[in-house]
One Martini backbone bead per residue (centre of mass of N, CA, C, O) as a GRO file, in nm:
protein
  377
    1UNK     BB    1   0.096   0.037   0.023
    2UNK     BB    2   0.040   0.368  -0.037
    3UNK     BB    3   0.205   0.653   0.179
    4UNK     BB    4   0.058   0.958   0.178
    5UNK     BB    5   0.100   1.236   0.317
    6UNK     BB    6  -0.261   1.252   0.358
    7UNK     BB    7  -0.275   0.989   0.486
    8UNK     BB    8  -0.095   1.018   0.715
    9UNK     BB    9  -0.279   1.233   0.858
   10UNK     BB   10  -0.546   1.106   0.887
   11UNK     BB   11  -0.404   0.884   1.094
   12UNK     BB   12  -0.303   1.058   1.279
   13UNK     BB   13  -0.605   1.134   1.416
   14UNK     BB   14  -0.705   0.810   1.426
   15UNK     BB   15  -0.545   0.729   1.634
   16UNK     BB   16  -0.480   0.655   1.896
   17UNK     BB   17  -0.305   0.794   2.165
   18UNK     BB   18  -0.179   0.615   2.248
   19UNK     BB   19   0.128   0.440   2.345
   20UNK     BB   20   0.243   0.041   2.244
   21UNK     BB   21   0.419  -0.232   2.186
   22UNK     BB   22   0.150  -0.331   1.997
   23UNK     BB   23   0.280  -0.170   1.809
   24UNK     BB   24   0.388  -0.001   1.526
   25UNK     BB   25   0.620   0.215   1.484
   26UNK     BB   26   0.394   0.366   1.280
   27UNK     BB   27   0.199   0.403   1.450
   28UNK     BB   28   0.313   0.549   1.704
   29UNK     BB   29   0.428   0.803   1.510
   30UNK     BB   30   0.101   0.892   1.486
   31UNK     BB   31   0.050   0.882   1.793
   32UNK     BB   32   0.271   1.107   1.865
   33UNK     BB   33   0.075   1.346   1.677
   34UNK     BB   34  -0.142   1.316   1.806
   35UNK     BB   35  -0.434   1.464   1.926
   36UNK     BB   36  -0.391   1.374   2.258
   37UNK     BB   37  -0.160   1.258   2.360
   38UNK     BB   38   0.023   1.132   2.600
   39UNK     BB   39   0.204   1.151   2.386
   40UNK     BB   40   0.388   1.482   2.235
   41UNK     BB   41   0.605   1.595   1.910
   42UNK     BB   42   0.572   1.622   1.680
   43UNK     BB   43   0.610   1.413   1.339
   44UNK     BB   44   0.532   1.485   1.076
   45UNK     BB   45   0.765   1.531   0.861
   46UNK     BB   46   0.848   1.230   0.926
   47UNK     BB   47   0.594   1.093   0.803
   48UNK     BB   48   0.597   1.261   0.527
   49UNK     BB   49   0.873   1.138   0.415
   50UNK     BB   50   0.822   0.863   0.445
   51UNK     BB   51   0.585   0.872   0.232
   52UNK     BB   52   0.794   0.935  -0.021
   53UNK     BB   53   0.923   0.657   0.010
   54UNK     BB   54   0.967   0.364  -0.052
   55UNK     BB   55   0.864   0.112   0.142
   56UNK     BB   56   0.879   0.254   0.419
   57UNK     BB   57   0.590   0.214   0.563
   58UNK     BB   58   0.616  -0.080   0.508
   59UNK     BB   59   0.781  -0.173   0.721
   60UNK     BB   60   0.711  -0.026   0.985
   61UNK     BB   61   0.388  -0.175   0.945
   62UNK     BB   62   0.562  -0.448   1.055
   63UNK     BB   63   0.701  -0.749   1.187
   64UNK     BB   64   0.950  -0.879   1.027
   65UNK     BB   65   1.129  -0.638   1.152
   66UNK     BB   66   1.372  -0.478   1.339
   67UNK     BB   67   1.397  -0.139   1.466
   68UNK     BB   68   1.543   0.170   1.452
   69UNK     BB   69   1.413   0.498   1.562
   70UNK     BB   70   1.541   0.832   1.473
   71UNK     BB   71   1.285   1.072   1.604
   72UNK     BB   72   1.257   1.373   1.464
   73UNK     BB   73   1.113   1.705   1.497
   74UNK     BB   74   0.944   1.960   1.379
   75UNK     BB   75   1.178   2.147   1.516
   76UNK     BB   76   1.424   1.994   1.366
   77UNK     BB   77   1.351   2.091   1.112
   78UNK     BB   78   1.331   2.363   1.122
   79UNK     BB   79   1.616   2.455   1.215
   80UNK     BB   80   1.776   2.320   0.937
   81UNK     BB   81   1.611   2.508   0.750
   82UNK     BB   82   1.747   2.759   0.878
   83UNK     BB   83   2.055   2.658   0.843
   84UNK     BB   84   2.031   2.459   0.551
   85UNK     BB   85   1.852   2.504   0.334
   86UNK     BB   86   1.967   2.385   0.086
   87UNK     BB   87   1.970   2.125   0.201
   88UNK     BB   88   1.630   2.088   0.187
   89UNK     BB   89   1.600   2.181  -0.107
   90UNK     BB   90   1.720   1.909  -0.203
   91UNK     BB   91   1.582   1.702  -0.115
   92UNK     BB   92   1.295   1.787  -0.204
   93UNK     BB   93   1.402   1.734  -0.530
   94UNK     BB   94   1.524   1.443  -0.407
   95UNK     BB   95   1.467   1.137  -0.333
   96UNK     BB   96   1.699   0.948  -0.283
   97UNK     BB   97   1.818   1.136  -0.107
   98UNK     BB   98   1.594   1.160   0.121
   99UNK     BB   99   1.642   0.818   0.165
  100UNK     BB  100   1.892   0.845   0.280
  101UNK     BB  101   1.844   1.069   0.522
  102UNK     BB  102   1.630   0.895   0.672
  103UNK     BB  103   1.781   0.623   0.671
  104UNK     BB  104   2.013   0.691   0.930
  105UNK     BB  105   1.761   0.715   1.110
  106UNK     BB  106   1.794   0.379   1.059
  107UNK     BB  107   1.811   0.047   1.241
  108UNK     BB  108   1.890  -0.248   1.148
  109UNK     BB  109   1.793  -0.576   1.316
  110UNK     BB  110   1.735  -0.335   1.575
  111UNK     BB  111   1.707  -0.295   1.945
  112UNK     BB  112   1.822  -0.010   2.063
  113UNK     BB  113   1.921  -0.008   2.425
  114UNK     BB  114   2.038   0.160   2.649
  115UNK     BB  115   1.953  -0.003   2.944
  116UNK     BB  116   2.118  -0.280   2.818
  117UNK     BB  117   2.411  -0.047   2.823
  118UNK     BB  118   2.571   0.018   3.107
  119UNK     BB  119   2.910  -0.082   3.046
  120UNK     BB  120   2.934   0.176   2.863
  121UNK     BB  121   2.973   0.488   2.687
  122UNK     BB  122   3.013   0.397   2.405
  123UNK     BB  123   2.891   0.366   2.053
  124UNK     BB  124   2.811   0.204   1.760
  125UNK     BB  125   2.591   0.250   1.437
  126UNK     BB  126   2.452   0.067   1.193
  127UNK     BB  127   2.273   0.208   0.897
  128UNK     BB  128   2.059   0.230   0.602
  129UNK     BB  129   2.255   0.355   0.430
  130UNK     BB  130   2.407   0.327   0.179
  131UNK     BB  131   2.674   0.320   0.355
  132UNK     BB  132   2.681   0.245   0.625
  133UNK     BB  133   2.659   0.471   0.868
  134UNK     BB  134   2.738   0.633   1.139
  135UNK     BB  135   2.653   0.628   1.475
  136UNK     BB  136   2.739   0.811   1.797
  137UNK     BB  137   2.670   0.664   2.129
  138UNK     BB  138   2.644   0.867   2.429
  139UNK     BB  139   2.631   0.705   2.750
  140UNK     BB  140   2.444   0.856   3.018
  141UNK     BB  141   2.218   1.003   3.149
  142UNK     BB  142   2.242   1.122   2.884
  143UNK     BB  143   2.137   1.044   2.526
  144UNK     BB  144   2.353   1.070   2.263
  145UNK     BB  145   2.450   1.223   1.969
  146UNK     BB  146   2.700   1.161   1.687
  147UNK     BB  147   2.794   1.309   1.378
  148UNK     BB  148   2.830   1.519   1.192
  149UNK     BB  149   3.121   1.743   1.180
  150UNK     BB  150   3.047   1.929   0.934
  151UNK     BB  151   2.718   2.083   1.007
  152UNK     BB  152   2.765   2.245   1.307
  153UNK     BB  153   2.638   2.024   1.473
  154UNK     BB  154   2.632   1.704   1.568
  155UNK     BB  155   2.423   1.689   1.796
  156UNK     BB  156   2.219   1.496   2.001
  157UNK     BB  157   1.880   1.421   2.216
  158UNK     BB  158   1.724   1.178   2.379
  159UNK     BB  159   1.371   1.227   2.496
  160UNK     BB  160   1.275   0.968   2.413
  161UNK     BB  161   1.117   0.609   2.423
  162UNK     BB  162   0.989   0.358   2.280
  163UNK     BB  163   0.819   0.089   2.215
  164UNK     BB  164   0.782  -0.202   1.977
  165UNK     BB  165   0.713  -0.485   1.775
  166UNK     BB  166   0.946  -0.387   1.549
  167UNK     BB  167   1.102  -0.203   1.812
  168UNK     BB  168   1.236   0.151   1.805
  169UNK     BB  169   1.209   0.462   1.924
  170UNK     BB  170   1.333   0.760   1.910
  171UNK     BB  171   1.348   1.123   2.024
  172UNK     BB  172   1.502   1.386   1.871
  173UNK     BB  173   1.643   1.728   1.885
  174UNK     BB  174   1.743   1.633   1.592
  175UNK     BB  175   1.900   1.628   1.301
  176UNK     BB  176   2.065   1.379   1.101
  177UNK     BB  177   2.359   1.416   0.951
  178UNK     BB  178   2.528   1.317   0.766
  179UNK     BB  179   2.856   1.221   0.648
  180UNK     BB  180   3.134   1.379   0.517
  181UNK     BB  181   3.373   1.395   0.333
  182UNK     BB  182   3.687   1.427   0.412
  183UNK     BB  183   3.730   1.664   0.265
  184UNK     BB  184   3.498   1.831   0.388
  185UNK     BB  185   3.566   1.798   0.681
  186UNK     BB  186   3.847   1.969   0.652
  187UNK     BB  187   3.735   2.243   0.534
  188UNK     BB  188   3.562   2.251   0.820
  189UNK     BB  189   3.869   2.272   0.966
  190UNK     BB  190   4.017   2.516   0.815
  191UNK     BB  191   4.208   2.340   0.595
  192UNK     BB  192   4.315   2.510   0.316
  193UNK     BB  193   4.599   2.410   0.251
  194UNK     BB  194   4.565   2.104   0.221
  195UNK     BB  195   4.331   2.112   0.035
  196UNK     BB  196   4.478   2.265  -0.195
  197UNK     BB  197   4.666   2.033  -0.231
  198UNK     BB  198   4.457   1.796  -0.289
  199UNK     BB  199   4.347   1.921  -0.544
  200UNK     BB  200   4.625   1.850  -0.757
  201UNK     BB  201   4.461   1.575  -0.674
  202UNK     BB  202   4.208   1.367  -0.815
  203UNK     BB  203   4.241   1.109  -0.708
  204UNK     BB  204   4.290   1.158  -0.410
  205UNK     BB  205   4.014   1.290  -0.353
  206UNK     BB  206   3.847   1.054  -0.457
  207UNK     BB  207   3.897   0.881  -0.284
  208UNK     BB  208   3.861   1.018   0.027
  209UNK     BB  209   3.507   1.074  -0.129
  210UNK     BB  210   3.491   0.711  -0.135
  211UNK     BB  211   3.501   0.552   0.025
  212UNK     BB  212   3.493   0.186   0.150
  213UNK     BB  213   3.489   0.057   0.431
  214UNK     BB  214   3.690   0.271   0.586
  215UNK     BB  215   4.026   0.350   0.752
  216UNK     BB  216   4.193   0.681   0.844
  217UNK     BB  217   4.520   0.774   0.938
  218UNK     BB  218   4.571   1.110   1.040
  219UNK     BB  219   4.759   1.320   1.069
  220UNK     BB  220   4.896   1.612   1.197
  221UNK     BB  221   4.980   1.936   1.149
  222UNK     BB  222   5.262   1.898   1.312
  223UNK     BB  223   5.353   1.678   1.142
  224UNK     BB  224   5.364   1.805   0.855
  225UNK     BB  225   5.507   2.028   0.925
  226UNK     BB  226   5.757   1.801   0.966
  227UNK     BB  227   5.755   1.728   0.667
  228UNK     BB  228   5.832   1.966   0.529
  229UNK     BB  229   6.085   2.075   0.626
  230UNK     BB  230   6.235   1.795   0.548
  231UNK     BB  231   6.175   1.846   0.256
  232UNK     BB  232   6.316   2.148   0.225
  233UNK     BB  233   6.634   2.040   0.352
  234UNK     BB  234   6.635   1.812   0.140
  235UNK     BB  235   6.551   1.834  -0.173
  236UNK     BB  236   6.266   1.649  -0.196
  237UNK     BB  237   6.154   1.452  -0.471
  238UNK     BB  238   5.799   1.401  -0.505
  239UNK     BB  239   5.650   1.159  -0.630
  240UNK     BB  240   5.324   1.011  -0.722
  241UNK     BB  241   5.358   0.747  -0.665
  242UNK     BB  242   5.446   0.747  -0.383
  243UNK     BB  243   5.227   0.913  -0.288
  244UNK     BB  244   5.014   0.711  -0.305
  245UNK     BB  245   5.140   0.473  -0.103
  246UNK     BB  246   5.110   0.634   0.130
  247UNK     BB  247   4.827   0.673   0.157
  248UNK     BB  248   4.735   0.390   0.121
  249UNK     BB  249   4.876   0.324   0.408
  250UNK     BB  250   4.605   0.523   0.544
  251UNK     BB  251   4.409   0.299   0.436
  252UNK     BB  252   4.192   0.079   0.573
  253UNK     BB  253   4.037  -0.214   0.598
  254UNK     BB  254   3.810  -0.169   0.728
  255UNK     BB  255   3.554  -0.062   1.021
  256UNK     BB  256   3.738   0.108   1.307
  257UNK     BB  257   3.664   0.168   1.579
  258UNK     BB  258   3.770   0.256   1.932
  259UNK     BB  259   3.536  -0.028   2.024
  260UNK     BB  260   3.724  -0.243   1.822
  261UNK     BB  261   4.040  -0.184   1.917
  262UNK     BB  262   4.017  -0.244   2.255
  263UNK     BB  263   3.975  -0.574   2.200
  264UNK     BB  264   4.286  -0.547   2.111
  265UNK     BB  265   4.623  -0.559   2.152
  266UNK     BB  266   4.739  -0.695   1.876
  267UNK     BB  267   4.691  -0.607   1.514
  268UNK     BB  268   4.716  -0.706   1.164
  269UNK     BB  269   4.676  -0.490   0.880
  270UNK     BB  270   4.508  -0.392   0.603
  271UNK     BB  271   4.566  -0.208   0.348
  272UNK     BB  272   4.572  -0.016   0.031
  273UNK     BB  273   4.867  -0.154   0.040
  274UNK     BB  274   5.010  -0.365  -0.083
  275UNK     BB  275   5.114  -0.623   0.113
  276UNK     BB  276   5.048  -0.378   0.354
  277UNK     BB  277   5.076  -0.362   0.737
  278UNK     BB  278   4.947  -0.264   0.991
  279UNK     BB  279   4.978  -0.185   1.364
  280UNK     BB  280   4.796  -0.269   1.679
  281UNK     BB  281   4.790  -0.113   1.940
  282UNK     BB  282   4.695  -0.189   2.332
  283UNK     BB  283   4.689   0.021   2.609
  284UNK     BB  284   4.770   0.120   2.919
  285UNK     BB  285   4.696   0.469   3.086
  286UNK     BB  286   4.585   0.554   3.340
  287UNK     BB  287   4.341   0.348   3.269
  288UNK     BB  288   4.379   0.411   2.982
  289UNK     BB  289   4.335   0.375   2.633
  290UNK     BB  290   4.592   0.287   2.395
  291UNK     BB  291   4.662   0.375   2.037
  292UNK     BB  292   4.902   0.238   1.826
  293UNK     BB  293   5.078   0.277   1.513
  294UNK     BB  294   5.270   0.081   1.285
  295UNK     BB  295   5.525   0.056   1.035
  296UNK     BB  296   5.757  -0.113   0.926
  297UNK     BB  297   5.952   0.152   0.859
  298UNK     BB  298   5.952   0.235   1.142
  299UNK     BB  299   6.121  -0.024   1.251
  300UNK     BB  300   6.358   0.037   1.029
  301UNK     BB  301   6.423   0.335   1.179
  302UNK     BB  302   6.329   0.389   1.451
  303UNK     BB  303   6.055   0.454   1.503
  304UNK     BB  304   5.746   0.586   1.685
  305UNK     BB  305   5.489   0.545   1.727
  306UNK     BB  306   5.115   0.629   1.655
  307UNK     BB  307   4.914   0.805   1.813
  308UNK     BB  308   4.626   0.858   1.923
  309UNK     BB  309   4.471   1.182   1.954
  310UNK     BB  310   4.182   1.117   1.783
  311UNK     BB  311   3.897   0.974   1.710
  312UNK     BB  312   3.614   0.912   1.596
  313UNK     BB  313   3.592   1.066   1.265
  314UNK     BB  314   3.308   1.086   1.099
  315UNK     BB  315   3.279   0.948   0.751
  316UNK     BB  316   3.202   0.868   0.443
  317UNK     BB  317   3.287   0.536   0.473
  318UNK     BB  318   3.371   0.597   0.783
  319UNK     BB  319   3.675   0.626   1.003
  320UNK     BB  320   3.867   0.866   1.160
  321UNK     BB  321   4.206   0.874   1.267
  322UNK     BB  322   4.405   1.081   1.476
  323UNK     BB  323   4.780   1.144   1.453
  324UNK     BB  324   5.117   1.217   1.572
  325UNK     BB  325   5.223   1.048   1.291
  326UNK     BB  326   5.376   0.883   1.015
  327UNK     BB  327   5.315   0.601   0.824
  328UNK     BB  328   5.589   0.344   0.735
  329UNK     BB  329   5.631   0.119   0.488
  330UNK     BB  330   5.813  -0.019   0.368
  331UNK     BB  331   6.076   0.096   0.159
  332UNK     BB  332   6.087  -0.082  -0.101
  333UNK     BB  333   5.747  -0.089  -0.169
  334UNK     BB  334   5.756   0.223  -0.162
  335UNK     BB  335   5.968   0.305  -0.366
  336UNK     BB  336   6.028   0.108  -0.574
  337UNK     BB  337   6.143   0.241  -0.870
  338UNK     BB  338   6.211   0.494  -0.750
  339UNK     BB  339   6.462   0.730  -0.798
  340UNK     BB  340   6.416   0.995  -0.566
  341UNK     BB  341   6.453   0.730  -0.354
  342UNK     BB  342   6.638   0.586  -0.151
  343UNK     BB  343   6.768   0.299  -0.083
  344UNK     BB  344   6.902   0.081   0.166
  345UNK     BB  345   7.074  -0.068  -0.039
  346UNK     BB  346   7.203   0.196  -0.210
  347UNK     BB  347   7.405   0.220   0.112
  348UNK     BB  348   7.573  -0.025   0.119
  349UNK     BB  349   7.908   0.068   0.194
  350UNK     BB  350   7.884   0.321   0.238
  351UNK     BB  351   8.074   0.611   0.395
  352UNK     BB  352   7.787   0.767   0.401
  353UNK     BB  353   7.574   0.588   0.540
  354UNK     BB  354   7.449   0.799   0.753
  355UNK     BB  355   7.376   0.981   0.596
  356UNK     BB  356   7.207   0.874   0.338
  357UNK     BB  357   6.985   0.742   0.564
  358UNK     BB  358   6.911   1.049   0.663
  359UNK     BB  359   6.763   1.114   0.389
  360UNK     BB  360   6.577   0.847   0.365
  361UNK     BB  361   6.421   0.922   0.584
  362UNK     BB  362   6.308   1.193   0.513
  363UNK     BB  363   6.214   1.120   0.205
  364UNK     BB  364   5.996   0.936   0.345
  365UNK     BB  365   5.833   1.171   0.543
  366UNK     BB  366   5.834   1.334   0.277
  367UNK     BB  367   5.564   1.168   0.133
  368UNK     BB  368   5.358   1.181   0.383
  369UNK     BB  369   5.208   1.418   0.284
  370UNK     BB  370   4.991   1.360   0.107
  371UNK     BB  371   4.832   1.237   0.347
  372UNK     BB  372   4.812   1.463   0.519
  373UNK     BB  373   4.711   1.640   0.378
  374UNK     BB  374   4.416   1.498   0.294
  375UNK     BB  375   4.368   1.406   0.642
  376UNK     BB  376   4.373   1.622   0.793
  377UNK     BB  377   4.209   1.761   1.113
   0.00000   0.00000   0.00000
C-alpha cells in the first residue's frame, strides 16, 4: 500500500492517542503526532518524509524486520531548514537522496535499548544509509548522538523511547545529517592550505571522497609541518607514484570504531597498500587505552609509534582515527622502482652511510606529505 503524505496526516488523527508495544513503529509514530497523545511530539514532518520513500511506510507497519528508529521533532526540521535552507530545499527535489537521508535516522535488524549496554560509555551502530553510515551513541545520564562532524551541528539529545512491536522509537531534538566526504571535513576545520595541496591531485581527492568501508589515520597539523620542513632541508623530490602508495598506507580496509580497537591488544591490518599492513597496539596509561599503529618502515628506521591523538571522527564511508606521527610502510616496496628515493639497499657499504640513511629517512617522512594534506584534521 502507497501511504501518501494526506493518508499519513489523516491516520494520524484517528489513532489511538496511546502509544504501546504492541504497536508497529509506524503506528506509534502517528500516535505520537496525534492531538490529544499522552505523549506528544509533533512527528508530521517525518511521516510526511517517509510517506515519499517508497516501501518505507510499509516496513515501518509490518512485524517482519526490528528497526531502531531515531525519530526528529518537527522542531528540529524547522531549526536545520533554518540553518541549512539549501540543503533541504536539495533533498525536496531529489527522492533517493531524500531516502538515504531519511535512512540514516534508522538501524535495521536491531532494537538498540540504552538501558541494556549500561557496562559502555559509548558505541557506534550502523545506519540503512547507503553507505552504512554510523552514529556515535554516547551512554551517560542523557543519551546523546554524534554524527556529522562537518554540519556544523552534530549532536542530538534522545527526549523519549517508545518500545515497539517492530522495535523501537528514540524522539531526538536534532535531524541526524550524514557524515560528509573526509575532504570535506577537512574543509569544515578550516585546513585550507592543505585542502588545496590535495586538491592538484583528483585521484587523492577521489579516493578520499569515496571511501568504502575504510579507517583512515591521518596525521596532524603538527606532523605535516614537520614533514614539510623535512622535504624543504633535503630537496627531496617526490614524486607521485610514491605520494600514492603512502596515502594508500593510511586507509584499512574495514571500518575500526575505536570501540573495536580496544578489544584486541595487538593486530595487524591489511591496508590499501598491496601487501602491506599497519599494526595496532592497545596498552592502558593511568587506566586510559592507549592507541599506537606503527608501519614496517617505522620499525625498521626506529622510529616510534603513531599514537591516536582523536578518535572516531566520522565521515562518508568510514571513520577517521587523528594521530601524531606519519605512517611508513616497508621502503623498499614503497619506493618501489622510484628513483627519486634511495633505497636502503643502495647506502650499503657506502662510507656515507650514517649520511646517506639520514637522507632516506627524511625522503620516506617527506613522501608523507600526499597522505597527510588529504586527510589530516
Amino acid at each position: 500500500m502507497k501511504y501518501t503524505p494526506a493518508l499519513l496526516a489523516v491516520l494520524a488523527t484517528s489513532v489511538a492517542a496511546q502509544q504501546n508495544q504492541t504497536n508497529t513503529i509506524l503506528q506509534n509514530l502517528q500516535s505520537l503526532t496525534a492531538q490529544g497523545s499522552a505523549k506528544q511530539y509533533n512527528l508530521s514532518t517525518l511521516i510526511g518524509f517517509a510517506g515519499k520513500i517508497n516501501g518505507l511506510t510499509d516496513k515501518l507497519g509490518k512485524n517482519d524486520t526490528n528497526y531502531t528508529v531515531f525519530a526528529p521533532t518537527d522542531a528540529a526540521f524547522a531549526t536545520l531548514t533554518k540553518n541549512f535552507p539549501d540543503l533541504v530545499a536539495s533533498l525536496g527535489n531529489n527522492t533517493d537522496a531524500l531516502g538515504d537521508a531519511i535512512n540514516y535516522h534508522i538501524v535495521p535488524n536491531t532494537v538498540f535499548l540504552p538501558s541494556e549496554n549500561t557496562n559502555v560509555t559509548k558505541l557506534f551502530v550502523r545506519t540503512a544509509d547507503a553507505k552504512n553510515n554510523a552514529i556515535q551513541v554516547n551512554l551517560a545520564k542523557a543519551v546523546t548522538l554524534q554524527f556529522d562532524a562537518a554540519a556544523g551541528q552534530g549532536n542530538a539529545t534522545v527526549i523519549d523511547s517508545i518500545r515497539s512491536s517492530n522495535g523501537v522509537i528514540h524522539v531526538v531534538n536534532a535531524v541526524l545529517t550524514q557524515p560528509r566526504p573526509a575532504v570535506d571535513v577537512a574543509k569544515a576545520a578550516g585546513l585550507s592550505q592543505l585542502v588545496a595541496a590535495a586538491s592538484t591531485n583528483n585521484d587523492l581527492v577521489s579516493a578520499l571522497n569515496n571511501l568504502k568501508e575504510n579507517t583512515v589515520f591521518a596525521p596532524t597539523d603538527a606532523a605535516f609541518k614537520a614533514v614539510n620542513e623535512f622535504a624543504t632541508q633535503n630537496n627531496i623530490n617526490i614524486t607521485g607514484n610514491l605520494l600514492t602508495n603512502i596515502l594508500k598506507f593510511h586507509v584499512v580496509k574495514g571500518v575500526y570504531f575505536s570501540t573495536d580497537i580496544v578489544k584486541f591488544q595487538t593486530a595487524s591490518v591489511a591496508t590499501l597498500l598491496d601487501n602491506q599492513n599497519v599494526t595496532v597496539t592497545t596498552s592502558q596509561e593511568d587506566g586510559k587505552p592507549v592507541v599506537n599503529v606503527i608501519g614496517a618502515g617505522q620499525a625498521t628506521l626506529k622510529l616510534s609509534a603513531a599514537k591516536v591523538v582523536k578518535p572516531d571522527v566520522l565521515v562518508s564511508g568510514g571513520v577517521v582515527h587523528v594521530i601524531d606521527a606519519v605512517l611508513i610502510p616497508d621502503i623498499a616496496a614503497a619506493n618501489s622502482s622510484d628513483p627519486s628515493v634511495p633505497k636502503p639497499a643502495d647506502v650499503a657499504g657506502n662510507k656515507n652511510a650514517a649520511s646517506a640513511t639520514t637522507i632516506s629517512r627524511a625522503a620516506v617522512v617527506a613522501a608523507a606529505v600526499a597522505a597527510i594534506f588529504a586527510v589530516a584534521l
